[in-house]
N, C-alpha and C positions, 0 to 999 in steps of 0.2 A: 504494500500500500504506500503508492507517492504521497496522496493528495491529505493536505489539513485533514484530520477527524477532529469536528466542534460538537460537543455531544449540551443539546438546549434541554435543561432537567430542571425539578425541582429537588433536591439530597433528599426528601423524607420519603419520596418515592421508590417501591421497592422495582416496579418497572424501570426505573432509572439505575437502579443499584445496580440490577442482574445485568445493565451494560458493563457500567466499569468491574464489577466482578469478573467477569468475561475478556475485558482487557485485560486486567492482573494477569489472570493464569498464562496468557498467551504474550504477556510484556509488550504490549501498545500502549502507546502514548494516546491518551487524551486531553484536547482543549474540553472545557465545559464551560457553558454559562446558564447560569442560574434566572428562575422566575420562580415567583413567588402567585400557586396558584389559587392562592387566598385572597389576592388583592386582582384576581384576577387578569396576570401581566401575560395570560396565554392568548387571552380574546380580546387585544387591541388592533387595529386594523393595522399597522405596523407588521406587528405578529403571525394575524390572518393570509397577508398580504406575501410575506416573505418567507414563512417558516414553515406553518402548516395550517390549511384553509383549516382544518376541523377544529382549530383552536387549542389542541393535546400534546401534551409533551410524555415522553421522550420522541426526541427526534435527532437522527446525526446526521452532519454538514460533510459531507463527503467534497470536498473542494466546493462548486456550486450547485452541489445537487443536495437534497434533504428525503432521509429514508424516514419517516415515521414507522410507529408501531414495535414496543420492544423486544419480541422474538425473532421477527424479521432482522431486525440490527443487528441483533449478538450472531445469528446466522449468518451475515455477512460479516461480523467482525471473525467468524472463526472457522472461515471457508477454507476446506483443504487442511483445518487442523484437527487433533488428536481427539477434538470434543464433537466431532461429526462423526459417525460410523461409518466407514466404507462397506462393511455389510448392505445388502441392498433392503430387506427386514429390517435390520437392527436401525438403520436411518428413517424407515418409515413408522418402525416405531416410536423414534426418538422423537419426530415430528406429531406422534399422537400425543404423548406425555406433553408437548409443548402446547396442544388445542385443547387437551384436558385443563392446563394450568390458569390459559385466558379464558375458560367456561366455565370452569367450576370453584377452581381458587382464588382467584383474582377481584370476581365480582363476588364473592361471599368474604373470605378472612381480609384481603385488600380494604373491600368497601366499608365491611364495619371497623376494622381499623383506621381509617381516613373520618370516619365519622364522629370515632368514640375518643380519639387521640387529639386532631387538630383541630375539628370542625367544634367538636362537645355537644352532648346531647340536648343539651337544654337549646343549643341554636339550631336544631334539625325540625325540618317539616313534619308534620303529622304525617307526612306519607312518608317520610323518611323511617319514621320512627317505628310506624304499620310493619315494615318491612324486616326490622331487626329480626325478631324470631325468626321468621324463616331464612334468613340468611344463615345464622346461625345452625337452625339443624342441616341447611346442605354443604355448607362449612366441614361438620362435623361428619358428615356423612362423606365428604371428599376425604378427608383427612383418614376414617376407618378404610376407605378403599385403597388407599398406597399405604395404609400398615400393612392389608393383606396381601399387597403385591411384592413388600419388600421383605416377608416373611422367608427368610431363606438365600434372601438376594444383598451384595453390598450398594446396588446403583439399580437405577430404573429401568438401564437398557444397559445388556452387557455387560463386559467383565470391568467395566472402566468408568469414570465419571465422565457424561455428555451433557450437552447443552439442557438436556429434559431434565438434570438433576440442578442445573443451575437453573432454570427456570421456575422451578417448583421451589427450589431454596425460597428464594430472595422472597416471597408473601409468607413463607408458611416459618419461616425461622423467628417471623416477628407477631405470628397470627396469638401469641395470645394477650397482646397490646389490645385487640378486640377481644378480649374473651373466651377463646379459642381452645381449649384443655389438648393442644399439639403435646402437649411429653406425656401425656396418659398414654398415648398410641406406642407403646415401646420401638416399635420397629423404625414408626418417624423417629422419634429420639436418638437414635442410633447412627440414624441414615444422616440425621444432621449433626451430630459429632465427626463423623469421617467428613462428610463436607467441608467442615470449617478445619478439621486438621491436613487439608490438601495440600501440598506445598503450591504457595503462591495467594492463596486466598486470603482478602483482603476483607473486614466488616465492615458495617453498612456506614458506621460511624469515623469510621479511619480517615 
């Protein structure tokens, strides 16, 4: 890679995180510049105009091109390397773990942690708030499903850590900031200790 990488994030973001996570292990260099999606500095026409029309951040400045969307990124940040399977299975499974992560974890432990952490309940809509329980049980119901998958396994896919286990990290290591009973599930427990003891990994707060 010639060209600048400027990766536009907010740091509380665990979509943002699982980029530079991803750079660590692989020793890329990132520029980053920060917004504050509280004060809403995603949705200024400035913003809209130049970064990304949908207003959402993570996004990275590949010289002058702009990749939105966090698993797309880290899959180009780590094309041709050790956290892609060449298996032609094991990539496609590696790519399931990754549409599991933005359906089922991301919009359950992500969202009520972004709710219950930055936002605070008392400033949440009634229909924000309608919504807790059930996030919660499919949270919890995401979270029982990769204990049973990791029952017997060190990584999601394969003999190695891939990008599905970086992707599934970065929400579920902070899921119980929402509430989230993530170290009841032994297997999660486990699977995120070997995580975090990878050589090269980097936390969210570093």
């Amino acid at each position: 890679m010639t060209a600048t990488l400027t990766l536009h994030q907010y740091a509380q973001s665990a979509n943002c995180y699982k980029i530079w996570l991803t750079a660590a292990h692989l020793g890329i260099a990132l520029d980053r510049r920060e917004y504050d999606i509280l004060k809403g500095e995603t949705r200024t026409p400035e913003f809209l105009a130049n970064v990304n029309s949908n207003g959402r951040i993570p996004v990275l400045q590949v010289g002058d091109r702009f990749l939105p969307e966090s698993n797309a990124i880290i899959t180009y940040l780590a094309h041709g390397s050790r956290l892609i399977p060449t298996d032609r299975f094991d990539h496609a499974d590696m790519l399931h773990w990754m549409f599991f992560e933005q359906y089922h974890v991301e919009p359950n432990l992500g969202t009520v942690r972004f709710w219950r952490r930055f936002v605070g309940e008392g400033a949440l809509t009634e229909f924000q708030r309608a919504q807790i329980p059930a996030k919660l049980a499919a949270g919890e119901a995401a979270l029982a499903l990769m204990d049973e998958h990791l029952a017997g396994r060190d990584w999601f896919v394969g003999q190695g850590m891939t990008l599905a286990d970086i992707a599934l990290y970065a929400y579920t290591h902070v899921g119980e900031d929402g509430g989230f009973a993530v170290r009841s599930h032994p297997n999660v427990a486990a699977w995120l200790a070997r995580v975090a003891a990878e050589p090269g990994h980097v936390g969210m707060n570093d």
